[in-house]
N, C-alpha and C positions, 0 to 999 in steps of 0.2 A: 329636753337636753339635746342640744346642737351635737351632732356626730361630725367624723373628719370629712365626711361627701361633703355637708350642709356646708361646712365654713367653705369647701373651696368654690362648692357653685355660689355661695356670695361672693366670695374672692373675686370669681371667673365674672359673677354678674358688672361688679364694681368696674371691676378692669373696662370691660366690654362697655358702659355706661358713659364712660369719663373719655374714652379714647372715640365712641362715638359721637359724643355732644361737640365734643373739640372740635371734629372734623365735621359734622353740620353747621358750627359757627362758621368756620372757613367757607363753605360750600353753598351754604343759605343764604350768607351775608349782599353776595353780588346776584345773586338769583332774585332774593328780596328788592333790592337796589333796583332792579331790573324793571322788574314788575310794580314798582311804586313809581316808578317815573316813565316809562313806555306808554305810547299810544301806537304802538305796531298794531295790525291784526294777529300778528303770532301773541299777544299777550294772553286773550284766550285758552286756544289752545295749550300752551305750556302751563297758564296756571291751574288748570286743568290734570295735566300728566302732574305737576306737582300734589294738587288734592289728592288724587288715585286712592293713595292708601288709606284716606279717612273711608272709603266707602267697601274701595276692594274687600274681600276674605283674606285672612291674611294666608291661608295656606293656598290658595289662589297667587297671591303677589309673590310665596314662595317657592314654588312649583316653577314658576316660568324663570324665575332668579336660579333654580336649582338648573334648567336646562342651560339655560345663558351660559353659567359658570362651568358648566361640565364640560369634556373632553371633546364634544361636537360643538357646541355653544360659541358665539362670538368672542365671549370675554374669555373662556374657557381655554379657545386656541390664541389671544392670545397672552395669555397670562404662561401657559407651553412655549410661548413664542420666546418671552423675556425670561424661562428657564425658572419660571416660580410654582409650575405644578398647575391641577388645577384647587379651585378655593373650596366648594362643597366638602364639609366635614373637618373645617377646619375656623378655630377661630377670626381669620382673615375673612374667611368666608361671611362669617357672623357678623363682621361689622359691615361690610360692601352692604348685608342683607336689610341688616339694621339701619343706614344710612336714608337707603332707598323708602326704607317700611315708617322712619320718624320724619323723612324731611316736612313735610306738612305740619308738623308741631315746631318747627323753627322760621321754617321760610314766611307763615301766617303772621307770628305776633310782628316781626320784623318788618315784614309789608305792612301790616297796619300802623305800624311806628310812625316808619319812614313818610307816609302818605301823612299823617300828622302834622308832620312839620310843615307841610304848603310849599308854596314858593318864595314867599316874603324873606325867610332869614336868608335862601338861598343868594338872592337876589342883592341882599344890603352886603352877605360879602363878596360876590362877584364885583361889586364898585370900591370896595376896600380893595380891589385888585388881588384876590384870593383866587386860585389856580383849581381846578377838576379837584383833584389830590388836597390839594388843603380843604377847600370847603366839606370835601367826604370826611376828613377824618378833627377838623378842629369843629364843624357845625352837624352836619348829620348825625356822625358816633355820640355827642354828647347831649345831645335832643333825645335821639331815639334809644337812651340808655335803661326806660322802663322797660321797652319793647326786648329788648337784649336780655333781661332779669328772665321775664315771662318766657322767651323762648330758651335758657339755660336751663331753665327748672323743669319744660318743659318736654324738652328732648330727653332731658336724664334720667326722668322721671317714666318715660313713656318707653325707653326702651331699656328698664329694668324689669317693665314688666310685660316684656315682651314673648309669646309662645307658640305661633303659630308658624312666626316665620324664620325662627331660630329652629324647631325643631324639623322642621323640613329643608334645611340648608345646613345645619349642623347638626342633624340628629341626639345620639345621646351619649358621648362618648365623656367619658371622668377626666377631670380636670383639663380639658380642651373645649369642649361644647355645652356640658349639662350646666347650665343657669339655673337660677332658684325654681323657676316658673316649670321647669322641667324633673326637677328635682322633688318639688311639691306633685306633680304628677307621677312620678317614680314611686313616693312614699305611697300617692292613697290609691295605686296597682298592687302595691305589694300589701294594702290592708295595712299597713302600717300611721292609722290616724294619728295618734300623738305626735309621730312626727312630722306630719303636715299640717299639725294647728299652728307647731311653737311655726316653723317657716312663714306659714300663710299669716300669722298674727303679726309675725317682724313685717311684712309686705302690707299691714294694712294699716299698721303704723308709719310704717315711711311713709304711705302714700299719704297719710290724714296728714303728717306733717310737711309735705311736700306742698297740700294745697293751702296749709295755712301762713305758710312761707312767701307763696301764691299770692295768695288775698291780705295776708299783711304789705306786702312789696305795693301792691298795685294802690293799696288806702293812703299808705306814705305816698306815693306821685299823687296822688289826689287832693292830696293837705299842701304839697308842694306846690302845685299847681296853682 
């Protein structure tokens, strides 16, 4: 039996999920772009800081997001600056944390998208007289639109079940910070098993169906193909 914590940290997880996938499409999109077509020597390096969090700890990645953001911290003075406070312990906080801790589950499938398409279609509409801006959005967007499935599923999917780096940038505060992931750790502190099976069961069925979502999306482009 779901109690009124359980629905709002899904609530809070949902919210937090959708509001941060959105903003790594925005943010991963020209990053990925970037990086599928660059032969910089900074390509390294940045795809690089981009990986980070597949390997970092996440209380590691969050610890240093928690000093940044704080009251000494770069972002921290100036987020004081533009009279918004600082983010640590708030849900704003949670998604800057979250952004930074999923980008690699969006920026990856997107760069491998994009690096798919070659330079061939590129190239046949450059002589159609297709402009920067049109060929990105009438031939890349529509090419790399399996890569766009994969990385939507994948951001959303990855920072719902996100807890190392939510709880150390947002600690545990009710209806502001505590997500599922934190909430299931709430129950099985307080000894309270049954209500971290029914939670942790809802989170293992999202995720079964998350990936079957996953691997159906990717077999359709492969029949397509």
């Amino acid at each position: 039996m779901l109690t009124e914590a359980d629905l709002a940290a899904i609530w809070l997880t949902l919210k937090l999920a959708t509001t941060v996938t959105a903003l790594l499409l925005v943010i991963g999109t020209p990053i990925a772009w970037w990086l599928a077509r660059t032969r910089s020597w900074l390509k390294a390096p940045v795809g690089a800081i981009v990986a980070l969090p597949l390997v970092l700890p996440p209380t590691v990645l969050g610890f240093y997001l928690l000093i940044a953001m704080g009251p000494n911290g770069f972002i921290g003075e100036f987020t004081q600056q533009l009279g918004l406070g600082t983010l640590p312990f708030t849900f704003s906080g949670l998604v800057v944390g979250s952004v930074f801790y999923s980008l690699p589950f969006v920026v990856q499938p997107l760069q491998n998208a994009m690096q798919a398409i070659g330079e061939r279609p590129m190239e046949v509409a450059a002589t159609l007289r297709a402009g920067p801006w049109d060929r990105f959005f009438t031939v890349v967007l529509p090419l790399a639109r399996p890569g766009f499935i994969t990385a939507t599923i994948l951001g959303f999917a990855h920072t719902m079940g996100e807890f190392g780096v939510v709880l150390m940038i947002g600690g545990n505060i009710p209806d502001q910070t505590r997500v599922v992931s934190v909430q299931i750790y709430d129950h099985v502190e307080a000894l309270e098993y049954a209500q971290a099976h029914t939670l942790a069961g809802i989170m293992v069925i999202f995720s079964f169906a998350v990936l079957l979502a996953l691997y159906g999306s990717q077999r359709k482009t492969s029949l397509w193909s």
